[in-house]
TORTORKE-781835 format. One line per 5 residues: number of its first residue (from 1); their letters; for each residue x, y, z of C-alpha. Coordinates in nm, 2 decimals. Each point is the difference from the previous one (the first is absolute). Layout:
<sites>
NUM	a	X/Y/Z  ...
</sites>
This chain:
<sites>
1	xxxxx	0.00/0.00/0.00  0.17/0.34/-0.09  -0.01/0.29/0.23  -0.28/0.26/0.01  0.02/0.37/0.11
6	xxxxx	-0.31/0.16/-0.02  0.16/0.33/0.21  0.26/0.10/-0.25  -0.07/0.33/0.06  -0.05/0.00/0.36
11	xxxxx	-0.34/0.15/0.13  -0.07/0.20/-0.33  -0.20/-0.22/-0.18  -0.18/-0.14/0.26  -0.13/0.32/0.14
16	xxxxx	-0.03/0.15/-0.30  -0.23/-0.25/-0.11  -0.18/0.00/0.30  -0.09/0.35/-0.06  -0.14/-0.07/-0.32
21	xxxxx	-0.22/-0.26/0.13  -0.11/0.21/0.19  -0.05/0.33/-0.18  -0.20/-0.23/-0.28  -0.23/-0.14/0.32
26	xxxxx	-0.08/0.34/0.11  -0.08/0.11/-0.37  -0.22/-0.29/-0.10  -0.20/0.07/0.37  -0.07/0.38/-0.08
31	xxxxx	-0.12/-0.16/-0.34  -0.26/-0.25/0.16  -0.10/0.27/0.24  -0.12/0.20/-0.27  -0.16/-0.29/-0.23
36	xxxxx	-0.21/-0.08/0.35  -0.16/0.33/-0.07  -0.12/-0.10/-0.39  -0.17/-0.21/-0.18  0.02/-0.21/-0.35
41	xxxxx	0.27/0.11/-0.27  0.17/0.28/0.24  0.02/-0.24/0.31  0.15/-0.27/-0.22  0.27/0.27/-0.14
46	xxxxx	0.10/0.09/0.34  0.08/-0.36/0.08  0.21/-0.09/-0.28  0.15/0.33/0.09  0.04/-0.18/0.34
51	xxxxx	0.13/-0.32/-0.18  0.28/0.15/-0.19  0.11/0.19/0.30  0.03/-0.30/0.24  0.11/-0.27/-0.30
56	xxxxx	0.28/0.24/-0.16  0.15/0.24/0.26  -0.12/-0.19/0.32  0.15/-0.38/-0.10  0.11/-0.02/-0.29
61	xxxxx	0.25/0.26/0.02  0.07/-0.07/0.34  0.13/-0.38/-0.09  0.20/0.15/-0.29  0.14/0.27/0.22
66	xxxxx	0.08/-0.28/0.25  0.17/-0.21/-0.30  0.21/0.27/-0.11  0.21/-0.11/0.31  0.01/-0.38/-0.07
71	xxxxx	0.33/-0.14/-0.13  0.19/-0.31/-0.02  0.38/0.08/-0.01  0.14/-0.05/-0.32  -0.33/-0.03/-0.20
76	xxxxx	-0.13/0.24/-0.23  -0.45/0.01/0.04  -0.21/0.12/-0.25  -0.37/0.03/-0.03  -0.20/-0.18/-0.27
81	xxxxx	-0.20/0.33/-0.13  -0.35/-0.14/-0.05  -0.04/-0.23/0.27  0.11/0.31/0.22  -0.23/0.25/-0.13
86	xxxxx	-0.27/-0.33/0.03  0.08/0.00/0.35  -0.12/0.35/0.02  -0.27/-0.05/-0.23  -0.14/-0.30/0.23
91	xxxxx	0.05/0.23/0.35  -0.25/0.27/-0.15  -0.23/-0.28/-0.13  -0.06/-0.20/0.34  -0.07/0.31/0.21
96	xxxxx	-0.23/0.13/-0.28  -0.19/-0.30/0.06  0.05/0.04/0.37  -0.14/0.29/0.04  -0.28/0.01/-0.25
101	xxxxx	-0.10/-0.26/0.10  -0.11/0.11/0.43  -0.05/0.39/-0.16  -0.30/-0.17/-0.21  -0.11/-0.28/0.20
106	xxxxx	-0.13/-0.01/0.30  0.21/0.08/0.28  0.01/-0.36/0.21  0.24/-0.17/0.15  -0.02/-0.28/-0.21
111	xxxxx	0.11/0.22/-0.31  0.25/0.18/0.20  0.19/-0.35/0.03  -0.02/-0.11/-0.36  0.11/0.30/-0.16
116	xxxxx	0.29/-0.02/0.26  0.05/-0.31/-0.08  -0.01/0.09/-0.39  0.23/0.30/0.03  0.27/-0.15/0.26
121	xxxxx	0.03/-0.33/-0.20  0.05/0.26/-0.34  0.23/0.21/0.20  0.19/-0.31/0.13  0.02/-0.08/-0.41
126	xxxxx	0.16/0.36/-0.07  0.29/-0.04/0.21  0.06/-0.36/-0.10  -0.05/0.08/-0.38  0.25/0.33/0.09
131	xxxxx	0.23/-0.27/0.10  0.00/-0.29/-0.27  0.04/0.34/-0.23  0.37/-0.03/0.07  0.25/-0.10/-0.20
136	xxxxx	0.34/-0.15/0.13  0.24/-0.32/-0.11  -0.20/-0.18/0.35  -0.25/-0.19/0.09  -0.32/0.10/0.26
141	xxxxx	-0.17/-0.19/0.27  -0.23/0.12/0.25  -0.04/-0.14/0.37  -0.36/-0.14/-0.02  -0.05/0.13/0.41
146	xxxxx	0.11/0.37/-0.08  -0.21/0.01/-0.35  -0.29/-0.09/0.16  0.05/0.28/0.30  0.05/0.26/-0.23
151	xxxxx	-0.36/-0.09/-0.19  -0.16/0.05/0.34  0.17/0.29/0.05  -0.14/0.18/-0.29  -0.29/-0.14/0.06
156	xxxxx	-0.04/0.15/0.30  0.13/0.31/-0.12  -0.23/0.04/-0.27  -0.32/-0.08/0.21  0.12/0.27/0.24
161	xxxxx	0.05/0.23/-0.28  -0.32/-0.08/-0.15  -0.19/0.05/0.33  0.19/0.33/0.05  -0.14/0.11/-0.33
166	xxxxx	-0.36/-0.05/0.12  0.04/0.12/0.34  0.26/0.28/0.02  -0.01/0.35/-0.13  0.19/0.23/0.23
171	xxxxx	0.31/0.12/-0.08  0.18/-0.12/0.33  -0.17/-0.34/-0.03  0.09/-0.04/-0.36  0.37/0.09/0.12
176	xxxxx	0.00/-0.30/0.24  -0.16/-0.24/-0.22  0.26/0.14/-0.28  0.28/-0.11/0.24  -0.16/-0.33/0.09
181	xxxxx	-0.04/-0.15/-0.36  0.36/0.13/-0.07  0.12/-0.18/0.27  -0.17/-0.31/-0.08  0.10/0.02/-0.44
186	xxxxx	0.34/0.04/0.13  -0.01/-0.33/0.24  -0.16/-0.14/-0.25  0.27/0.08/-0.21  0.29/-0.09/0.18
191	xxxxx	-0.17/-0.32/0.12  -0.01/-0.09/-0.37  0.39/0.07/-0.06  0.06/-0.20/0.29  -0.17/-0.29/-0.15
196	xxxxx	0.19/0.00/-0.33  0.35/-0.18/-0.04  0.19/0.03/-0.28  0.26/-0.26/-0.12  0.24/-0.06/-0.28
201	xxxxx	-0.14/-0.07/-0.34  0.19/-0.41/0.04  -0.14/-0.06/0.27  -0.33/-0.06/-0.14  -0.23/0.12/0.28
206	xxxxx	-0.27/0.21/-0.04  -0.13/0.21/-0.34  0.32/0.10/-0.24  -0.04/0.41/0.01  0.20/0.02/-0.33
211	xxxxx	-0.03/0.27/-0.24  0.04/0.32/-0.14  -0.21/0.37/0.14  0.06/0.29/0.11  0.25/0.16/0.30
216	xxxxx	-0.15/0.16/0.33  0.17/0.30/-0.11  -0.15/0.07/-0.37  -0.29/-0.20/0.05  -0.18/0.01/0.37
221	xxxxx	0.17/0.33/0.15  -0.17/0.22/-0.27  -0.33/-0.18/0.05  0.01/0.02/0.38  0.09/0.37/0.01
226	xxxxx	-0.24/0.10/-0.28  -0.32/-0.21/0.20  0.13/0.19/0.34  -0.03/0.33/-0.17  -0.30/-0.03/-0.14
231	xxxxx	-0.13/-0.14/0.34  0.12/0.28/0.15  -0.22/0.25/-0.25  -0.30/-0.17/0.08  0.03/0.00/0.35
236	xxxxx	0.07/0.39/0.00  -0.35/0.03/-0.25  -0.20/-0.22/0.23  0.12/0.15/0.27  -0.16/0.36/-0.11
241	xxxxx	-0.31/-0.19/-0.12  -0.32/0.00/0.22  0.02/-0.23/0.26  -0.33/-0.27/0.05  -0.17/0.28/0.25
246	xxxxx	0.05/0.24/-0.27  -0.16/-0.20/-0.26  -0.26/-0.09/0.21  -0.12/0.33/0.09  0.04/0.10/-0.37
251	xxxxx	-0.27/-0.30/-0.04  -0.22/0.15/0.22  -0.01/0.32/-0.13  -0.10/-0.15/-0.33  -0.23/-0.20/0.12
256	xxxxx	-0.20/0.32/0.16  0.03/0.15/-0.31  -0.13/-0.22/-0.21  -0.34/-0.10/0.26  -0.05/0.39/-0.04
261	xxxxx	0.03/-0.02/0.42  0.02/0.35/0.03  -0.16/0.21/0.26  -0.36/0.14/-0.10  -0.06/0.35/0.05
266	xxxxx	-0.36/0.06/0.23  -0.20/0.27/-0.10  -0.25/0.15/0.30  -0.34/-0.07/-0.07  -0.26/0.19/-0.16
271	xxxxx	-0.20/0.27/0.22  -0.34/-0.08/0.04  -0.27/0.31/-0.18  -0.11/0.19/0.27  -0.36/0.01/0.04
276	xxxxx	-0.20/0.24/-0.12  -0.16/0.26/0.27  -0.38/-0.03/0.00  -0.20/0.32/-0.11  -0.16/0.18/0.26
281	xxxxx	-0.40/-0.05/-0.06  -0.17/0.28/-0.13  -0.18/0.27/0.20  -0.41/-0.09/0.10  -0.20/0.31/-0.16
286	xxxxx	-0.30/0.08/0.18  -0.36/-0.11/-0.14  0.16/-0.25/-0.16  -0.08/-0.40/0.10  0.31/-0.08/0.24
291	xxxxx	-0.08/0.40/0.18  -0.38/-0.05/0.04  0.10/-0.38/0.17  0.28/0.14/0.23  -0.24/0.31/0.12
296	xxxxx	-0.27/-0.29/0.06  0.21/-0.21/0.17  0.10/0.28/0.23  -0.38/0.17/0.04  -0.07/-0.41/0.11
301	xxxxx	0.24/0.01/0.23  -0.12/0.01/0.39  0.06/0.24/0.18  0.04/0.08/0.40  -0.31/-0.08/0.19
306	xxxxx	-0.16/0.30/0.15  0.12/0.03/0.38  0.32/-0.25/-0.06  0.33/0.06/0.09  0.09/0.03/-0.27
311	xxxxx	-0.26/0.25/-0.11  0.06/0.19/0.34  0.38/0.00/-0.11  -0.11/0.15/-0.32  -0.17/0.26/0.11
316	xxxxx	0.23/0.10/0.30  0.26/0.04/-0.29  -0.20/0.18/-0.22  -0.11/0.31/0.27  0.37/0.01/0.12
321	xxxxx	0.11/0.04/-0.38  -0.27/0.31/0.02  0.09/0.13/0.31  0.39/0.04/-0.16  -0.14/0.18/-0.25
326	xxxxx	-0.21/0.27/0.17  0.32/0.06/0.22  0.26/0.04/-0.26  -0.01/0.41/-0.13  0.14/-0.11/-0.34
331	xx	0.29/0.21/-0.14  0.05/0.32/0.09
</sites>
């Protein structure tokens, strides 16, 4: 078996590619957060959006960053060009399907474990398809124990990630979860390396990686730096786009507007006519019917019996009134 270093540059690529894990984790959250708030064709843009993130700049590049620092003194490795860019190619496609598939269906547990079973058992294929992409005068064997460790480690990793997309939509909880799932692609990772052995090509163990493709240098360095760039750009746009409260309040207001739920204007209610004043009744002229029946009705009238009180009162009142006027001189 010939020696391994998968540190050749120290810390560098390991960290590095850590950071890219996670910086593509954090992206493709933001993206589900915002698909939660949608429906149909835009909802289903936003989570490829999501899948590209997480399948390029989150694992893909991070295994190629890590295998930047692989070497085996005294060997030249090359990459076989389309089984690399397949690698890549089948990343994006598994989380796709991930993720599409809880961001349509209904949200159970059930369908939470068999799209993370579906996406960690592609994942799992990316790194291992990232691998056999090699090219080196050696053969390749993998430690059944390890192998299978690093397929539950993805798939762990990618039911966590798919559950984060569902539930999480804060930027401080995104942040976490970001550093979570790059922790766990980069076990996964490293789990993976350790389960590989290489040997020499006459020694007839294992799969003969022989062939011809291209350096790290002029083949995966460009591609690594030009997927980080661009990851960075859309983290910066997403990062200025409205957030899932923003969107939903946006909603809203549409919504009002187009119910017509705006507030109607009360007008105070009509004044009743007042009511007309009733004419006075004309005057009675004498002679005439109504006259004659009012003097009747007075003439019938009874009067004070002679020697009452009241006819006594009647007359006291009536000399008294006299008397006054016999005493007063009048005007001088």
């Amino acid at each position: 078996m010939l020696s391994e270093l998968n540190f050749s540059y120290g810390a560098l690529t390991p960290v590095l590619g850590f950071l890219m894990s996670c910086l593509g984790a954090f992206l493709a959250l933001r993206c589900t957060s915002r698909a939660r708030e949608y429906s149909g064709a835009v909802k289903a843009r936003w989570l490829v959006a999501a899948a590209v993130s997480l399948g390029t700049t989150g694992i893909w590049v991070m295994h190629f960053i890590a295998m930047l620092g692989y070497t085996i003194p005294g060997m030249t490795i090359t990459y076989n060009v389309p089984e690399t860019i397949g690698s890549m190619l089948l990343a994006v496609a598994v989380v796709s399907a991930g993720l599409l598939f809880v961001g349509f269906g209904q949200q159970r547990a059930r369908n939470l474990v068999l799209a993370g079973v579906i996406t960690g058992l592609g994942v799992a294929a990316m790194h291992y398809t990232g691998m056999i992409a090699m090219r080196m005068p050696a053969r390749m064997a993998f430690s059944p124990g390890l192998l299978v460790l690093s397929v539950v480690i993805a798939i762990v990793a990618a039911t966590a990630a798919l559950w984060a997309a569902l539930r999480l939509g804060g930027v401080l909880s995104t942040l976490g979860a970001a550093v979570i799932m790059g922790v766990a692609v980069s076990g996964m990772h490293y789990t993976g390396m350790a389960a590989m052995h290489v040997y020499r090509i006459s020694s007839g163990t294992g799969m003969a990686m022989t062939g011809t493709g291209a350096t790290a240098v002029t083949f995966l360095l460009p591609l690594v730096v030009g997927i980080s760039v661009t990851s960075f750009v859309l983290t910066t746009a997403i990062a200025i786009s409205p957030d899932h409260h923003e969107i939903r309040a946006e909603a809203d207001l549409l919504e009002r507007i187009s119910r017509g739920r705006e507030p109607e204007q009360t007008y105070p209610a009509p004044a009743a006519p007042a009511a007309a004043a009733t004419p006075p009744p004309p005057p009675i002229r004498p002679g005439s019917r109504a006259g004659q029946a009012i003097q009747g009705r007075r003439q019938a009238a009874p009067g004070p019996r002679p020697g009452s009180r009241a006819s006594q009162a009647i007359q006291g009142r009536r000399r008294a009134a006299a008397a006054s006027r016999r005493d007063d001189p009048g005007p001088r």
